[in-house]
C-alpha positions as CSV (number, residue, x, y, z in Angstrom):
1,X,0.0,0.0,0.0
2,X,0.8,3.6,-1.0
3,X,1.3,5.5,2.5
4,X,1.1,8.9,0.0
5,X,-2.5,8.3,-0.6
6,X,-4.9,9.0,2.1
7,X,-8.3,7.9,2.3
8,X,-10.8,10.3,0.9
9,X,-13.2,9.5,3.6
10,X,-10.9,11.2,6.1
11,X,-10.1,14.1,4.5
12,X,-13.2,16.8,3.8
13,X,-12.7,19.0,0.6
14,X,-12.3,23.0,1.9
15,X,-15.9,24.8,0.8
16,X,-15.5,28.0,0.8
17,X,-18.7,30.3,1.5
18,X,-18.1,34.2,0.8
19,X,-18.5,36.3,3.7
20,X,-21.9,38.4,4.0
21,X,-21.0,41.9,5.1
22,X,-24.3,42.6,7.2
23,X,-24.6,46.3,7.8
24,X,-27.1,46.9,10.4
25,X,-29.8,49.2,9.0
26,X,-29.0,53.0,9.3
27,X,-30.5,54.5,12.3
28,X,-33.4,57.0,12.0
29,X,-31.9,60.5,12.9
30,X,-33.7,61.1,16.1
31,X,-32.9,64.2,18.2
32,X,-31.6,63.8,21.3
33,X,-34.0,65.0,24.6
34,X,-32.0,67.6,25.0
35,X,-32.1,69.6,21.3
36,X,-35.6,69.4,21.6
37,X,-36.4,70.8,24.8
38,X,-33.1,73.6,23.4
39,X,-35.8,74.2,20.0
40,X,-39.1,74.6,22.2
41,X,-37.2,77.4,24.5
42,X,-36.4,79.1,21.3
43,X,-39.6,78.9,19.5
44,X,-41.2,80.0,23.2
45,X,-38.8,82.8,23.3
46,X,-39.3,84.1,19.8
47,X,-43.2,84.2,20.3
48,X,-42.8,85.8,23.6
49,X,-40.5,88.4,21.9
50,X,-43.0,88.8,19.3
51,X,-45.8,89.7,22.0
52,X,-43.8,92.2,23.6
53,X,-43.4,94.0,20.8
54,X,-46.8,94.2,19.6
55,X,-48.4,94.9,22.6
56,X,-45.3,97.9,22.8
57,X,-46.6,99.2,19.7
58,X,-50.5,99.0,20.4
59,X,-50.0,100.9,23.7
60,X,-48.0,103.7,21.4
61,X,-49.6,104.0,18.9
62,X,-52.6,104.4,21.0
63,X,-50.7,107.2,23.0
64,X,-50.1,108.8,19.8
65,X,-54.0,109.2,18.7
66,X,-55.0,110.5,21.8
67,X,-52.3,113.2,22.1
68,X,-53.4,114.3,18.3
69,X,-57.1,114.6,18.9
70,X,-58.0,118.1,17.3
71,X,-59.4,120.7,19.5
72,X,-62.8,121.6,18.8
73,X,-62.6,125.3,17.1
74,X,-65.2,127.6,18.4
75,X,-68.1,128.2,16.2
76,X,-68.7,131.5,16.7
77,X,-65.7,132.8,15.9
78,X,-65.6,131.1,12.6
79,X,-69.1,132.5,11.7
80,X,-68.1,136.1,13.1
81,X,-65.1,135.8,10.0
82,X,-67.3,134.3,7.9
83,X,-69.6,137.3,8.1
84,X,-66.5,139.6,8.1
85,X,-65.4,138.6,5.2
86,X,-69.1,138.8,3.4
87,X,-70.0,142.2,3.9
88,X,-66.2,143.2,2.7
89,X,-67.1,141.4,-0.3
90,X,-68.8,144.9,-2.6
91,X,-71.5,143.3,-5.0
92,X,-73.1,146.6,-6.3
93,X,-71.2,147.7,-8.9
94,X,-70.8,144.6,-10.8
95,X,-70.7,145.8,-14.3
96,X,-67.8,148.8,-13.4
97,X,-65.2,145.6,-12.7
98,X,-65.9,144.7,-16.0
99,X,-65.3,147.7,-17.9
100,X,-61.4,147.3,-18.2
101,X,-61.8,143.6,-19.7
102,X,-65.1,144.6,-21.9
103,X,-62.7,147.6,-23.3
104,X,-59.8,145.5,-23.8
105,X,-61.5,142.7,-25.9
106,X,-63.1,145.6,-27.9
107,X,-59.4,146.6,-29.1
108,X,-59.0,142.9,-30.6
């Protein structure tokens, strides 16, 4: 016998299997606790902000319209000028203010 040659029963042929490279599934990007509670101060503090201001400029601008109110002007003073200035107006002669213009179309 051939001590080179081995039995095939004892020897097992080599298979060989490629390796799977199993990658775990990404993770969902989750914030942390701490980002969000960071986010809802910042959103809190912006509205807050925004509230100040407007009730700032409500409370002004309301300020602002009563300090303008016009003052009542006294009626009978504006009807004593009124009447002034009608009997200064002179109605009677009418037709001697239009002499000069009369004259001067007649020279055309």
């Amino acid at each position: 016998m051939d001590d080179n040659k081995t039995p095939a029963a004892t020897q097992t042929p080599e298979v060989v299997q490629p390796t799977q490279n199993v990658v775990p599934p990404p993770k969902p990007a989750v914030q942390s606790e701490g980002n969000n509670k960071m986010m809802m101060w910042l959103v809190g503090g912006l509205v807050l902000v925004i509230l100040v201001v407007g009730v700032i400029y409500l409370f002004l601008n309301s300020q602002q319209q009563k300090s303008q109110a016009p003052e009542p002007t006294p009626k009978a003073a504006v009807e004593e000028n009124l009447e002034q200035e009608l009997d200064a107006v002179n109605i009677e002669d009418v037709e001697g203010e239009f002499k000069s213009v009369d004259s001067d179309l007649q020279k055309l």
